[in-house]
C-alpha positions in Angstrom: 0.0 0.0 0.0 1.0 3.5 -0.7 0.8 5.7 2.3 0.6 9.6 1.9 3.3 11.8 4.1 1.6 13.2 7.1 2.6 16.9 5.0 0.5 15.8 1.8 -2.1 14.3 4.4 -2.4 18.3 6.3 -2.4 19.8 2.9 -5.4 17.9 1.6 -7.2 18.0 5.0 -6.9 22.0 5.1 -8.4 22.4 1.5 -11.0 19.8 2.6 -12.0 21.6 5.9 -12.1 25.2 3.0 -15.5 24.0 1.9 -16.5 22.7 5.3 -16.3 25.9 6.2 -18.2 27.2 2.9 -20.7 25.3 4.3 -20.6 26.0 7.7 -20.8 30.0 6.2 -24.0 29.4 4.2 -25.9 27.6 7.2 -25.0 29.8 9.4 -26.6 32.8 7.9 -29.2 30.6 6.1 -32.7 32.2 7.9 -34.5 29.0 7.4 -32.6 27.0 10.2 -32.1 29.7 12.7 -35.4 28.6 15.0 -34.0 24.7 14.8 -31.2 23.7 17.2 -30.3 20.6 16.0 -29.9 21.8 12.7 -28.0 25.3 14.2 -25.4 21.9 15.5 -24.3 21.7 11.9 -22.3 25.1 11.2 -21.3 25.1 15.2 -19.8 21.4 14.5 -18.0 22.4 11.5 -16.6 25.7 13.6 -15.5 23.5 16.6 -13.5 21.0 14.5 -12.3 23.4 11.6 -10.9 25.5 14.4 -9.7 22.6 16.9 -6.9 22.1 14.2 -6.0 25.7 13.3 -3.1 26.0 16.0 -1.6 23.0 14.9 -1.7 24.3 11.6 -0.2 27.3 12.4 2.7 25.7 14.4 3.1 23.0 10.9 2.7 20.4 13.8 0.9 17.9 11.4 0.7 15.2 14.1 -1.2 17.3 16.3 -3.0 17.9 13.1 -4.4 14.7 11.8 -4.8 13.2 15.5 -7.0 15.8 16.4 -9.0 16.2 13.2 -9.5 12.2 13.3 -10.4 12.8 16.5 -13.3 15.3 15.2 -14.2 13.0 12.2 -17.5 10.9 13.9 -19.0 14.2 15.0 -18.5 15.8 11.7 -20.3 12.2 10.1 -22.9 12.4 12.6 -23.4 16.4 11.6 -23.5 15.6 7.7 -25.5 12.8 7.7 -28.0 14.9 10.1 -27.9 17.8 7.9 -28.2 15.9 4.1 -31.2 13.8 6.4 -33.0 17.0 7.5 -32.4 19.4 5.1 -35.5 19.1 3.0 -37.3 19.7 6.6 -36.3 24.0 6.0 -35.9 24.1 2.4 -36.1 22.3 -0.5 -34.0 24.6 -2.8 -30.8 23.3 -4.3 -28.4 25.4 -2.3 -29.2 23.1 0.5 -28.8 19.8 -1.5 -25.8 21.1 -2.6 -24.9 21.8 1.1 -25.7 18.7 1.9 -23.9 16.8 -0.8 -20.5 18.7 0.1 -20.3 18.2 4.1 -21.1 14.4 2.6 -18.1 14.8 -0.1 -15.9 16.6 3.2 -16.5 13.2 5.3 -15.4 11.0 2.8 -12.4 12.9 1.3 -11.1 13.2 5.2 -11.5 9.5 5.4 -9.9 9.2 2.3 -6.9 11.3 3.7 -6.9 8.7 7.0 -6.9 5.6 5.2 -3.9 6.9 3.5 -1.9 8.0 6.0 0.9 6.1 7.8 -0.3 6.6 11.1 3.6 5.0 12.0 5.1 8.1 11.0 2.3 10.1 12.0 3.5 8.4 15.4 6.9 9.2 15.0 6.9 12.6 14.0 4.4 13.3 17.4 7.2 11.8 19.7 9.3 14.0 18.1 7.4 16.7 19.0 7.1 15.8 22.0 10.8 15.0 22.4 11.7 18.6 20.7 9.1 20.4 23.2 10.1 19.0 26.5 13.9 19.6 25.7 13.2 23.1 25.1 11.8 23.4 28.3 8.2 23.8 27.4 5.3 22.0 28.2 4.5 18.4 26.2 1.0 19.6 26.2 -0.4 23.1 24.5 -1.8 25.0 27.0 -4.1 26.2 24.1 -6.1 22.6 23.9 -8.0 23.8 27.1 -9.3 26.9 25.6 -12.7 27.4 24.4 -12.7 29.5 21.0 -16.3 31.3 20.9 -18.0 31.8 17.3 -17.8 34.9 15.8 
C-alpha cells in the first residue's frame, strides 16, 4: 500500500475543511434553520472542528494535526448525515442539497486522507514533537487545547 506523508495528508485535510467551512458560512446565515437547534449543530460542529486544528496548523505540527482532526471526524459524520437527512425539513431549494452533498463529499475525502496515511510516522513525528518540546523546556502539552474558541 501506498501511504501519503503526514505533510500531503495536512495539505489535503486544510483544503477539505475550506468547503466545510463554505458550508458552515452558508448555514450559518441561512434564515430558514435559525429557529431549529439541531440543525444550528451543523455550522457550530464544522466551527469546533475546523478551528480545533487551526493552531496546529499554524505551528506545521501535522501530528497534532491529523490526531486531532480524526479525533473530530465521527462528530462531523454524525453532523453531515444529520444535515443531508433533515435538510429538505427547511428548504427544499438546491443550495441546501448542494450543502448537503459537500459536508457528505468533506466526510469522505477526510476518510480518504486517513486511510492513506501512515499513522507509524504520524506516530513518530508526534514523539518528536514531544521529544523537541520537553527539551526546550516547554510543556508536552499546548496549554491552548483547554481553551474554548467562541464563534464569531
Amino acid at each position: 500500500m501506498t501511504f501519503m506523508s503526514p505533510a500531503e495528508a495536512v495539505s489535503r485535510s486544510n483544503t477539505v475543511l475550506a468547503h466545510a467551512w463554505m458550508v458552515r458560512t452558508f448555514l450559518k446565515h441561512a434564515d430558514e434553520i435559525q429557529d431549529n437547534e439541531d440543525m444550528l449543530d451543523v455550522p457550530r460542529t464544522l466551527y469546533d472542528s475546523i478551528r480545533a486544528v487551526e493552531p496546529a496548523f499554524q505551528r506545521g505540527d501535522h501530528a497534532d494535526f491529523l490526531r486531532r482532526l480524526r479525533g473530530k471526524l465521527p462528530k462531523l459524520r454524525r453532523a453531515a448525515l444529520h444535515f443531508s437527512t433533515h435538510f429538505r425539513e427547511f428548504s427544499p431549494h438546491t443550495n441546501y442539497e448542494m450543502a448537503a452533498a459537500s459536508l457528505i463529499g468533506v466526510v469522505g475525502h477526510l476518510e480518504e486522507i486517513f486511510a492513506a496515511v501512515d499513522w507509524n510516522e504520524v506516530a513518530g513525528l508526534a514523539q518528536t514533537n514531544a521529544n523537541h518540546k520537553t527539551a526546550e523546556g516547554a510543556p508536552a502539552t499546548d496549554p491552548l487545547d483547554d481553551i474554548e474558541i467562541p464563534e464569531v
